[in-house]
C-alpha positions as CSV (number, residue, x, y, z in Angstrom):
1,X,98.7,114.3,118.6
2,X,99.8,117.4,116.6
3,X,98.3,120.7,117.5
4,X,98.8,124.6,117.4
5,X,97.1,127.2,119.1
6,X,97.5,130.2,116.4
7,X,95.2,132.8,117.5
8,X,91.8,133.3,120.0
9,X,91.7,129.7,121.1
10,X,91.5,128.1,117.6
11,X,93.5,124.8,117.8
12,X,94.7,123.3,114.4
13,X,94.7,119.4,114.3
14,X,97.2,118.0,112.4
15,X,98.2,114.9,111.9
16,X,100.5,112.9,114.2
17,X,102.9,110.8,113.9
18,X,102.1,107.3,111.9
19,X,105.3,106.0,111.8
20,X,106.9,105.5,107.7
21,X,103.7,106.2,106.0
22,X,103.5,109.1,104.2
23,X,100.0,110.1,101.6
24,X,97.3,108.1,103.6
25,X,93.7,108.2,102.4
26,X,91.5,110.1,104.1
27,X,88.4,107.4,104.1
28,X,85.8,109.1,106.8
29,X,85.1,112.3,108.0
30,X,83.7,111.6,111.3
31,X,83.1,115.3,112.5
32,X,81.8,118.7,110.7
33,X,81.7,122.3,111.7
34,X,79.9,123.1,114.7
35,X,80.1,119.7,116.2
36,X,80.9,119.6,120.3
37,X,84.0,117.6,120.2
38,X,85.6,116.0,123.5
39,X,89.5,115.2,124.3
40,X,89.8,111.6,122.2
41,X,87.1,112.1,120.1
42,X,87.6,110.1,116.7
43,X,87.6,113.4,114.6
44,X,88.7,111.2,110.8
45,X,89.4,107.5,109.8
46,X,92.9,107.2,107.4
47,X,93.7,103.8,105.7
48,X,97.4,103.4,105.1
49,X,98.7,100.2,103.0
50,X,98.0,97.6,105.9
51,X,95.7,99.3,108.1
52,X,92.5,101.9,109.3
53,X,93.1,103.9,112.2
54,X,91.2,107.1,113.7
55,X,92.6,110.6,114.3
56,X,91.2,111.3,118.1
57,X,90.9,115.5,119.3
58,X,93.7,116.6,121.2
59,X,91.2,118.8,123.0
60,X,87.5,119.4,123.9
61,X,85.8,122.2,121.9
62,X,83.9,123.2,119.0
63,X,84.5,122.1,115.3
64,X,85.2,125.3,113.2
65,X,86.7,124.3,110.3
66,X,87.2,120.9,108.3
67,X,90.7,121.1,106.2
68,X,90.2,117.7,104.6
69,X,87.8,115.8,102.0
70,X,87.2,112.6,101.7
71,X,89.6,110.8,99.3
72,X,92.5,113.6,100.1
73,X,96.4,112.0,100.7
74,X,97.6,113.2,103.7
75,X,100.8,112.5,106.0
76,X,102.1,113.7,109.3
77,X,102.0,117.7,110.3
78,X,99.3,118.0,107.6
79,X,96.1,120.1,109.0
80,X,92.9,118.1,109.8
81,X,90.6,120.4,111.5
82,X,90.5,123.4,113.6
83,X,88.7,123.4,117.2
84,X,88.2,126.1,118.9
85,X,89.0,125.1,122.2
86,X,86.7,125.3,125.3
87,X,90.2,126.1,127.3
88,X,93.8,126.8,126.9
89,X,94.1,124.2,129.2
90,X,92.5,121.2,127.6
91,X,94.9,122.2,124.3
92,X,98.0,120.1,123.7
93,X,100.3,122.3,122.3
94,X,103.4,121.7,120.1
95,X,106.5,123.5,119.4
96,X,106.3,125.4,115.8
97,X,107.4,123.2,113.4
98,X,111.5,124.1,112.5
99,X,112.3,125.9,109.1
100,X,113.6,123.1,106.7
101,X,117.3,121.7,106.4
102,X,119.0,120.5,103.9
103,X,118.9,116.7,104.1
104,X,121.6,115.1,105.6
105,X,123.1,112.1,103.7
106,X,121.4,109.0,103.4
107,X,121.9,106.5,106.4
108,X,122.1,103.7,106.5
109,X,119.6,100.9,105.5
110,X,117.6,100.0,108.3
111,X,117.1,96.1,110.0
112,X,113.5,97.4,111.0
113,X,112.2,97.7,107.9
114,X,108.0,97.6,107.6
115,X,106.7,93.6,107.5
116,X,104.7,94.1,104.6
117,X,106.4,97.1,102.5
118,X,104.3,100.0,101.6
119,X,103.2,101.4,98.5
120,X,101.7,104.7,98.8
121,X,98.4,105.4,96.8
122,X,98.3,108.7,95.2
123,X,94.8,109.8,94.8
124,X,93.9,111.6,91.4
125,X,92.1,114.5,92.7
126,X,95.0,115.3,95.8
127,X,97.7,118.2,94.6
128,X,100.8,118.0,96.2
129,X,101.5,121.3,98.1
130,X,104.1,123.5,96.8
131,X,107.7,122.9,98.0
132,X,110.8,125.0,97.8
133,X,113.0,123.3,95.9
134,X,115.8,121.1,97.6
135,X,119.6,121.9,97.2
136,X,120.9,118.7,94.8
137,X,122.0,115.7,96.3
138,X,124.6,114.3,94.6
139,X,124.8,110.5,94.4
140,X,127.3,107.8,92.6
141,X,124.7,107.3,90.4
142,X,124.3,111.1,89.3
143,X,120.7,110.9,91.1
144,X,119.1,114.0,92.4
145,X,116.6,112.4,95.5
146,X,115.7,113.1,98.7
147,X,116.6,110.4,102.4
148,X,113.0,110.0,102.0
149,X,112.6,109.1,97.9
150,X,115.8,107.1,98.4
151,X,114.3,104.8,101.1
152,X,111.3,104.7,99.5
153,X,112.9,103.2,95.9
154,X,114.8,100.5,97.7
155,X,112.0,99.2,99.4
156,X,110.4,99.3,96.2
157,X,113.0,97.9,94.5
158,X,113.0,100.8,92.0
159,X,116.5,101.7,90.1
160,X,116.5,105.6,90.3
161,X,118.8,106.2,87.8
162,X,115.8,104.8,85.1
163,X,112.7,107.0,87.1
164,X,111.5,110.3,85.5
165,X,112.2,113.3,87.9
166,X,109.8,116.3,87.6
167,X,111.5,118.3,90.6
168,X,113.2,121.1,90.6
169,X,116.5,120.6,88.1
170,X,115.4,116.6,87.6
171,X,115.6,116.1,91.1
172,X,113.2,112.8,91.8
173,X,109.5,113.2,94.3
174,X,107.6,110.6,95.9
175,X,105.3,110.7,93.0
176,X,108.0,109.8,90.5
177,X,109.1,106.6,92.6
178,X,104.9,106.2,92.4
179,X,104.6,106.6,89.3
180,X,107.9,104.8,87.8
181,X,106.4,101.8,90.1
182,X,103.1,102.0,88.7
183,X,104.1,102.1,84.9
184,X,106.2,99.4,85.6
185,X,103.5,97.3,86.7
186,X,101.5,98.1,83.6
187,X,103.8,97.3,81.3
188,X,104.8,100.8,80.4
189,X,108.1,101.0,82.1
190,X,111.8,99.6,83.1
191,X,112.6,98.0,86.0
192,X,112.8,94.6,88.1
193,X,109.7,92.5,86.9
194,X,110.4,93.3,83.0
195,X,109.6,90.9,80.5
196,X,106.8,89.2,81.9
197,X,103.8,89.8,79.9
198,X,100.8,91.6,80.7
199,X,97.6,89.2,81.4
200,X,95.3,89.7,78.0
201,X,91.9,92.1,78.8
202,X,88.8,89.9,78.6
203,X,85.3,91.1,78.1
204,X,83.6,88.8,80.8
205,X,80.1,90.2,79.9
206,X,80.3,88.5,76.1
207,X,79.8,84.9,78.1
208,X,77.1,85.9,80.7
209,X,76.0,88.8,83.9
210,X,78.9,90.5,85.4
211,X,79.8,93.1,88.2
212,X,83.1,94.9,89.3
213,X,83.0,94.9,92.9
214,X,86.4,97.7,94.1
215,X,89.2,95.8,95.9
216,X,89.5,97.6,99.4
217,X,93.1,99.2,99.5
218,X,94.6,96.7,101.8
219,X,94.1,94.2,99.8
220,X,95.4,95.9,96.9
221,X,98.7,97.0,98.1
222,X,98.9,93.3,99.3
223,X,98.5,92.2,95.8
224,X,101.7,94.2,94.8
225,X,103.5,93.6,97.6
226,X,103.0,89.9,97.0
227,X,103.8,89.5,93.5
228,X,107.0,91.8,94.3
229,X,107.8,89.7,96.7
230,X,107.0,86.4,94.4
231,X,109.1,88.1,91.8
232,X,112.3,89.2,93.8
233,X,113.0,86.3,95.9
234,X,113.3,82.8,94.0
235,X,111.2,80.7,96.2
236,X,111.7,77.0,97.6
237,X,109.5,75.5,100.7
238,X,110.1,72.9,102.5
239,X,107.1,70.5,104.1
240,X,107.6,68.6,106.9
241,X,104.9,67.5,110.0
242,X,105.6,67.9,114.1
243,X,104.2,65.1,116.8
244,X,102.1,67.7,118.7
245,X,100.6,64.5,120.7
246,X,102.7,65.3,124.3
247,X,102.5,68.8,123.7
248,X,98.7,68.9,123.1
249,X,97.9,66.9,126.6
250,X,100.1,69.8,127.7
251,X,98.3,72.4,126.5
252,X,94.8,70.7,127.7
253,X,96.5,70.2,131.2
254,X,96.6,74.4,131.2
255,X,93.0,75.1,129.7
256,X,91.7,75.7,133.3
257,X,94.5,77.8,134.5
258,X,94.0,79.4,130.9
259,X,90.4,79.9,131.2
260,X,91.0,81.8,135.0
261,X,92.9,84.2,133.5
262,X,90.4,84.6,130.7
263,X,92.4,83.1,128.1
264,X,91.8,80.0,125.6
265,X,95.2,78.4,124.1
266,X,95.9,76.6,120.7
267,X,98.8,75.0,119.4
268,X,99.7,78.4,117.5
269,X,100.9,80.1,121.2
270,X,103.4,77.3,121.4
271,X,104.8,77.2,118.4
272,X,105.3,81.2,118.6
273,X,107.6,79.7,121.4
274,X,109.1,77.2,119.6
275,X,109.9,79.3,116.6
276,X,111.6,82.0,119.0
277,X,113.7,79.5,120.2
278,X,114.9,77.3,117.0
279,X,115.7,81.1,115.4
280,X,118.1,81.3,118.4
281,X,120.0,78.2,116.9
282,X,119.2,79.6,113.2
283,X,120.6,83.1,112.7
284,X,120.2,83.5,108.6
285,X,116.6,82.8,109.1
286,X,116.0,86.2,110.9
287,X,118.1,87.8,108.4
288,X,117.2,90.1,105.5
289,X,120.1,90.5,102.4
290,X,122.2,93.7,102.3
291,X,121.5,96.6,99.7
292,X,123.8,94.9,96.9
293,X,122.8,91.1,97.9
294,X,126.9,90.6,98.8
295,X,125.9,90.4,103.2
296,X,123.7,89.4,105.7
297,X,122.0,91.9,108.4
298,X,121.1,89.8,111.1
299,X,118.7,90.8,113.5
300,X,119.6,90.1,116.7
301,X,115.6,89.9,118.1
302,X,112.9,88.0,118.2
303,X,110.0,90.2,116.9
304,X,107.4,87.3,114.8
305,X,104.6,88.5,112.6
306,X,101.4,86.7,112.7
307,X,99.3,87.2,109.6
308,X,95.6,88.0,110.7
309,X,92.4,86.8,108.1
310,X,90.5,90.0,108.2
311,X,87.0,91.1,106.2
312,X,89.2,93.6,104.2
313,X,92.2,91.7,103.9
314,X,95.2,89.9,105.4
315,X,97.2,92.1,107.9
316,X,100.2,91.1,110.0
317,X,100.7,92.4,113.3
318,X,103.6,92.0,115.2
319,X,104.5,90.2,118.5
320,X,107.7,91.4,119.9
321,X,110.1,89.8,122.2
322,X,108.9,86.5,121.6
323,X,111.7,85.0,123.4
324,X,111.4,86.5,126.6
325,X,107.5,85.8,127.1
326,X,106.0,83.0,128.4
327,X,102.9,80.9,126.8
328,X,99.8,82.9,128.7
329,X,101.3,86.6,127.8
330,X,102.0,85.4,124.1
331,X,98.3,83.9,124.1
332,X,96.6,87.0,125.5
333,X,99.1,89.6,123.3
334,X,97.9,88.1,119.8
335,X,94.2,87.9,121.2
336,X,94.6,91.6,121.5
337,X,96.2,92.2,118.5
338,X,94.0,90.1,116.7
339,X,91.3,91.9,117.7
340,X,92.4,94.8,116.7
341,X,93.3,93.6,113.5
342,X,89.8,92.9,112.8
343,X,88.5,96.1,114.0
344,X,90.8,97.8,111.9
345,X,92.6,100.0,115.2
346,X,96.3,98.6,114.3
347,X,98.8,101.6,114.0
348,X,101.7,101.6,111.7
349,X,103.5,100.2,114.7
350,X,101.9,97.5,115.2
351,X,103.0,96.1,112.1
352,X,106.6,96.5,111.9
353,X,110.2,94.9,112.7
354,X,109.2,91.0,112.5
355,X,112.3,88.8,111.5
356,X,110.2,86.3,110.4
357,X,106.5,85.2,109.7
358,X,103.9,82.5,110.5
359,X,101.1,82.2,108.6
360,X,98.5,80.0,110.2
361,X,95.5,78.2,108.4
362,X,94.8,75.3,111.2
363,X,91.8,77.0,112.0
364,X,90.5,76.8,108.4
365,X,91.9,73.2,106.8
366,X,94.2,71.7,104.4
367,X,97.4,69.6,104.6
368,X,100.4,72.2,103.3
369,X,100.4,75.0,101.2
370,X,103.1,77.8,100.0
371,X,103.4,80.7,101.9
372,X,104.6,83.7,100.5
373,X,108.0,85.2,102.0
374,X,107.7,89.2,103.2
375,X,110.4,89.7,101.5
376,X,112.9,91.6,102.9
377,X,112.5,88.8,105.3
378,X,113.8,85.8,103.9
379,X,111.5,82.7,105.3
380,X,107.9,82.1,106.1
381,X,106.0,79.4,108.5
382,X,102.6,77.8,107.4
383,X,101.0,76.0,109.3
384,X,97.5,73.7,108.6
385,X,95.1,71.9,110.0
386,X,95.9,69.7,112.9
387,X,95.3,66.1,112.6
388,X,94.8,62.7,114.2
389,X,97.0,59.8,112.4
390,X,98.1,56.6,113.4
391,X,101.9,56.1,113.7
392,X,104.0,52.8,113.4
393,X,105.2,52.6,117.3
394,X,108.1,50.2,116.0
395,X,109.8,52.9,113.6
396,X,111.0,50.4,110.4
397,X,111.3,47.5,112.3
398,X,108.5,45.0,112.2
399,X,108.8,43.3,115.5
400,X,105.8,41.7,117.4
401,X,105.7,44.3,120.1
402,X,105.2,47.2,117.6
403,X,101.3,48.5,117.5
404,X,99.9,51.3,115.8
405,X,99.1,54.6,117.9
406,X,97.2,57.1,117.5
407,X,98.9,60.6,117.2
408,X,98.1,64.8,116.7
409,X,100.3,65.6,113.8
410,X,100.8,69.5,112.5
411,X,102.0,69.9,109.1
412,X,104.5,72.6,108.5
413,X,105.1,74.5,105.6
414,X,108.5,76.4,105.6
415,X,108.6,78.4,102.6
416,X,112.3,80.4,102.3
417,X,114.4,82.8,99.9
418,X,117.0,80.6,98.0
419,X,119.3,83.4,97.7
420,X,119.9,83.3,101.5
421,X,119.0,79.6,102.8
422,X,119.9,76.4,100.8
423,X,117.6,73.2,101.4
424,X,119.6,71.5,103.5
425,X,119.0,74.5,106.1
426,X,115.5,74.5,105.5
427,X,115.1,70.8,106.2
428,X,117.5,70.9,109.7
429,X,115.2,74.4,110.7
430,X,112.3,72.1,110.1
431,X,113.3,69.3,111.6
432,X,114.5,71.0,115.1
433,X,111.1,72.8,115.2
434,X,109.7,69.4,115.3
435,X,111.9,68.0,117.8
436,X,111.2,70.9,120.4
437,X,107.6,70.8,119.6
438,X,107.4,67.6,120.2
439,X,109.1,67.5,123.6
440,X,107.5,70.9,125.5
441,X,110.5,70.0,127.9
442,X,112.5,71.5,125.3
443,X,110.7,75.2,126.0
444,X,111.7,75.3,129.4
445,X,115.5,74.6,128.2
C-alpha cells in the first residue's frame, strides 16, 4: 500500500499498485472523517474493467480527510485519504515519489498481455490533473505518444497516426486513445471495425411498458472487448466429443480422498490437465500474432484462464503453472479463485498472462456452442454438458459379438483464430485432447 507521512502524523493513502490499469472508478466510499480506522481496514471499493477490489489502511488511526468522490477515475500514487496515525510505527512508509523522466523508448510488446484487454472508462465529471508537458517522442509514423498511450493503442487496436491529440504540440493522452476508441464505436470515427453499420435506435415504449436497467461496468467493457475480439480475429470452431467413461470411474475412485481434503472434483480439474499437456504437443495454440501479423510469440507456459459466471458479469481468472500441478491443487486453486470471483476480491493479477482459455458451461447444459477467442490469444475451449450415450462397441463392423454400451461423453467446442491455426490443426488439437482424456494413463505420461 502507498503511504506518506508529510507532517504531525498525518499519513496520505494513496493508491497502490493494481497492476496495467490506469482510471479505475471509485464505486464506494467505505470510510469518512473521523472514523477509527485499523491496519487492513477496507477504506474504498474501485471497479477496474474485469474486477472490484477494496483499498485496505496501511495503518491504524483516525480518518481526517477523504480525497475522493464517488464516481472519480483514479490510478496508482493517486491520494485516497489521509489518517492521522495513532503511531509512527503502525505507518508504512514509502520513498518520495522520483521527479519525472523522460520516457524511454518503447519496449517491446509484451507475451503477458491482460486476458481480457482493458478499456478504461473515463468518467464525465473526473478532470485530469495537470501535467507538464512531455519532451516529443518521435516515431516512424510522425506520432507524438507516450510508452504508456503507445501500449494502450495496440491493445486497442487503435492506429495513432488517425487519433486526435490534444497534448502539448499534438502529442496524444490516454483520453485521446479513449476517445478515438469510443467515436469509433459510434460510428463517428476511423479505424478497425469501419463500415459496419450502426444498429437503427428503436422507441421500445411505442409497442408496450419499458425500463432501462444500467449494465454494470464489467459487463460493459466485456461487450467491447468481445465484439473487438469477434471483429479482429476471423473465427472458425471446431466440435468434436471426448469418452470421459474411464476417466469418470477415475474421478469417482478419488471423491473420498477428495472430500478428506475438503475438496469436490469434476471433469473440468482434469481436463485443465489435459489441456496443459496437449498445449505441450501444440505450440501455435499458446501463441498470440506479432505486432504486424508477419510472427508468432510463443509462450513458453502454461498459465489457462477459466471464465467464471458471476452476478455482474463473466470474469476470467487465471490458473498458472498448470503443468506442474497435480489434479487436488488445480481443484482446490480454482475453488479459491472462483470464489473470489464471485465476491468480487480478484486483483488485476489474478486475471492476467493465460495462453489459452476454457470456457465451461457443463454445469448449465447444452450440446456445443461458439466460444469467443481473447484475442490476443488465438484459441478458446468450450465445454457443455456431460452426457450418457450408447456407443456401437463393434466400431463399423457389424459382427455378432458387437453390443451397444453405455458411455459419459463431453462435447468440446474448440473455437480458434484462422489467421494463426488452419482446420486441420484444430481437428488433430481436438482429437489428442480426446485421446488423453480418454485414457487418464495418459496424465501420468
Amino acid at each position: 500500500m502507498a503511504a506518506e507521512e508529510p507532517v504531525s502524523g498525518e499519513t496520505v493513502i494513496r493508491v497502490p499498485d493494481i497492476g496495467d490499469f490506469e482510471d479505475v472508478e471509485v464505486v464506494e466510499i467505505l470510510v469518512g472523517p473521523g472514523d477509527q480506522v485499523e491496519v487492513e481496514d477496507a477504506l474504498v471499493s474501485i471497479e477496474s474493467e474485469k474486477a472490484t477490489m477494496e483499498i485496505p489502511s496501511p495503518v491504524a488511526g483516525l480518518i481526517h480527510e477523504v480525497r475522493v468522490a464517488l464516481g472519480d477515475s483514479v490510478s496508482e500514487g493517486d491520494a485516497l485519504m489521509v489518517v492521522l496515525a495513532e503511531a509512527a510505527s503502525a505507518s508504512v512508509q514509502d520513498p518520495e515519489p522520483a521527479p519525472p523522466v523522460a520516457p524511454s523508448p518503447e519496449p517491446a510488446a509484451s507475451v503477458s498481455e491482460p486476458l481480457v484487454e482493458p478499456l478504461a472508462e473515463k468518467v464525465a465529471k473526473s478532470t485530469p490533473a495537470p501535467a507538464a508537458p512531455e519532451p516529443k517522442i518521435p516515431s516512424p509514423e510522425g506520432v507524438h505518444a507516450g510508452p504508456g498511450v503507445r501500449r494502450r493503442a495496440r491493445e486497442l487496436g487503435v492506429n495513432l497516426a488517425e487519433a486526435q491529440g490534444t497534448g502539448p504540440l499534438g502529442r496524444i493522452l490516454q483520453d485521446d486513445v479513449t476517445d478515438h476508441v469510443r467515436a469509433t464505436m459510434q460510428g463517428g470515427g476511423a479505424g478497425q471495425g469501419r463500415g459496419v453499420p450502426p444498429v437503427p435506435a428503436v422507441d421500445f415504449s411505442r409497442f408496450g411498458p419499458v425500463r432501462e436497467e444500467p449494465l454494470a461496468k464489467i459487463r460493459r467493457v466485456s461487450a467491447q472487448n468481445l465484439s473487438r475480439s469477434w471483429l479482429n480475429a476471423p473465427h472458425v470452431t471446431q466440435h468434436d466429443e471426448a469418452d470421459l467413461t474411464q476417466l469418470e470411474g477415475f474421478r469417482r475412485e478419488c471423491k473420498e480422498e477428495a472430500a478428506r481434503q475438503g475438496l469436490k472434483l469434476s471433469p473440468l480439474h482434469f481436463v485443465l490437465k489435459a489441456v496443459a499437456r496437449v498445449l505441450l504437443e501444440f505450440p501455435d495454440f499458446r501463441s498470440s500474432l506479432a505486432p504486424g501479423g508477419e510472427a508468432l510469440i510463443v509462450k513458453d507456459y502454461f498459465h489457462l484462464g477459466v471464465a467464471v459466471d458471476t452476478d455482474n458479469g463473466l470474469v476470467v481468472p487465471v490458473i498458472r503453472d498448470v503443468d506442474s500441478k497435480g489434479i487436488f491443487e488445480l481443484a482446490r486453486e480454482l475453488s479459491d479463485l472462483a470464489e473470489r470471483a464471485r465476491a468480487r476480491r480478484l486483483g488485476p493479477g489474478d486475471m492476467q498472462g493465460a495462453c489459452f482459455t476454457i470456457s465451461s458451461l457443463g454445469g448449465i447444459g447444452g450440446t456445443a456452442f461458439t466460444p469467443i477467442v481473447n484475442v490476443p490469444e488465438v484459441a478458446i475451449l468450450g465445454l457443455s454438458k456431460l452426457r450418457v450415450q450408447p456407443h456401437w462397441s463393434g466400431g463399423t463392423d457389424p459382427g455378432a459379438d458387437a453390443v451397444f454400451e453405455s458411455r459419459a461423453v463431453l462435447p468440446l467446442s474448440l473455437s480458434y483464430d484462422h489467421r494463426v491455426i488452419d482446420g486441420a490443426a484444430a481437428a488433430r488439437f481436438t482429437t489428442r485432447l480426446a485421446v488423453i482424456m480418454g485414457q487418464p494413463a495418459h496424465l501420468l505420461l
